[in-house]
N, C-alpha and C positions, 0 to 999 in steps of 0.2 A: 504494500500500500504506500502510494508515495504522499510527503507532507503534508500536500496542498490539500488532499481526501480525505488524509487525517483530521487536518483542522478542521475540515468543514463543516464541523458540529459546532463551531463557537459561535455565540450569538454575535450577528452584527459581523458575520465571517465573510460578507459581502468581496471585501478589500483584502482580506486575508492572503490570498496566495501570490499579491505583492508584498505583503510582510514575509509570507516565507520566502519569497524570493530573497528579500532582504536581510533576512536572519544567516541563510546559510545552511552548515553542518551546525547541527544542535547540539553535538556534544561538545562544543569546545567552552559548553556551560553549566555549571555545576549543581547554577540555584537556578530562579527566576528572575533574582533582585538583582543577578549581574548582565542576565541579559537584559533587563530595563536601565540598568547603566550602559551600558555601553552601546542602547538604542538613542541613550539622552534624555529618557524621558524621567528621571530622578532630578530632584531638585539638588541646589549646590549645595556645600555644607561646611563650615571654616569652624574649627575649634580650637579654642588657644585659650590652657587656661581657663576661668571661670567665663569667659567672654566664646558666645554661639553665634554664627552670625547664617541665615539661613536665603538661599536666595532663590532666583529663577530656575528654569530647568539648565539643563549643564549644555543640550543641542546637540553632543557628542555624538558621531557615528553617522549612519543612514539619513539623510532628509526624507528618500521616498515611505524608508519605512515608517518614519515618523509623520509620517504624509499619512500615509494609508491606515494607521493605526486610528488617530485623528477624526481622519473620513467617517470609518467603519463606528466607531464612539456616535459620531453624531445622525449616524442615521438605523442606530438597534432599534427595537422596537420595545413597545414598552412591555413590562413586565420581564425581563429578563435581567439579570445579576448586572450587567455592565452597567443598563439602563437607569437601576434601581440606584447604583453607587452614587452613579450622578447626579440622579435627582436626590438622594438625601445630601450630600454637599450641596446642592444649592439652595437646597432648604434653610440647613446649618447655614451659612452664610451668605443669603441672599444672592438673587439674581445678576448682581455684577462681577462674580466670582466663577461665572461661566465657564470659561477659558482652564481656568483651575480647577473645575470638574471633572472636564472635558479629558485632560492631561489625567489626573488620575484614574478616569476611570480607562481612559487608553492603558495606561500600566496595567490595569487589571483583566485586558483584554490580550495584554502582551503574553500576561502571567497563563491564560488559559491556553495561550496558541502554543507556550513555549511547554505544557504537559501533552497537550495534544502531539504536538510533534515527535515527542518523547515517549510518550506511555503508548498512544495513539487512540487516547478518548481522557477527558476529564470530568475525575470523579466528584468534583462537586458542582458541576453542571446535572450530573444524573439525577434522576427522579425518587424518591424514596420506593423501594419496593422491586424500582425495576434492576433487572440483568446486565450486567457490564456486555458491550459489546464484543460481539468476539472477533479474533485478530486472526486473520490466515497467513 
């Protein structure tokens, strides 16, 4: 089964198979939290001392992927976990915090593509009760 088929269970997977395009080989990643560094979509982070200083996202790596992760964020549909992230951040901090949503909940759609790719379904997309998909 190749990536792009794997993914194609994640919500909002619309854009997906230019993100795996842009991911690559998935093993040369251990977590999920280093592939969303090294996609950019982590925010910066300076610490010295008692003194944190916390910034913008870091933009490192891919543009398209960070394009297409983006995309696919902003056009899930409702009811599904990305969708949901989103919209409780923007709850939590009102509607001008969009943008910073948006960005996290693309992380969180990084984080599913990057099990998908890996496992080749993600288990906490699954439904309670139902049967993990099976792999040939």
């Amino acid at each position: 089964m190749t990536p792009t088929a794997r993914s194609s269970g994640c919500p909002g997977s619309g854009r997906c198979p230019v993100a795996v395009d842009g991911i690559g080989d998935i093993t040369r990643f251990r977590h999920p939290a280093r592939l969303c560094s090294q996609s950019g979509l982590t925010p910066r982070h300076y610490e010295s001392d008692t003194k944190v200083v916390r910034g913008r996202i870091t933009k490192q790596g891919s543009r398209p992927l960070r394009w297409a992760l983006i995309e696919a964020v902003q056009r899930t549909p409702a009811g599904t976990p990305v969708r949901q992230a989103r919209d409780a951040i923007m709850a939590r901090r009102g509607p001008q915090a969009r943008n910073i949503a948006k960005v996290a909940a693309a992380r969180k759609l990084l984080t599913y593509v990057f099990y998908a790719m890996r496992d080749g379904h993600v288990r906490e997309l699954d439904t309670p009760g139902a049967a993990a998909p099976e792999t040939a």
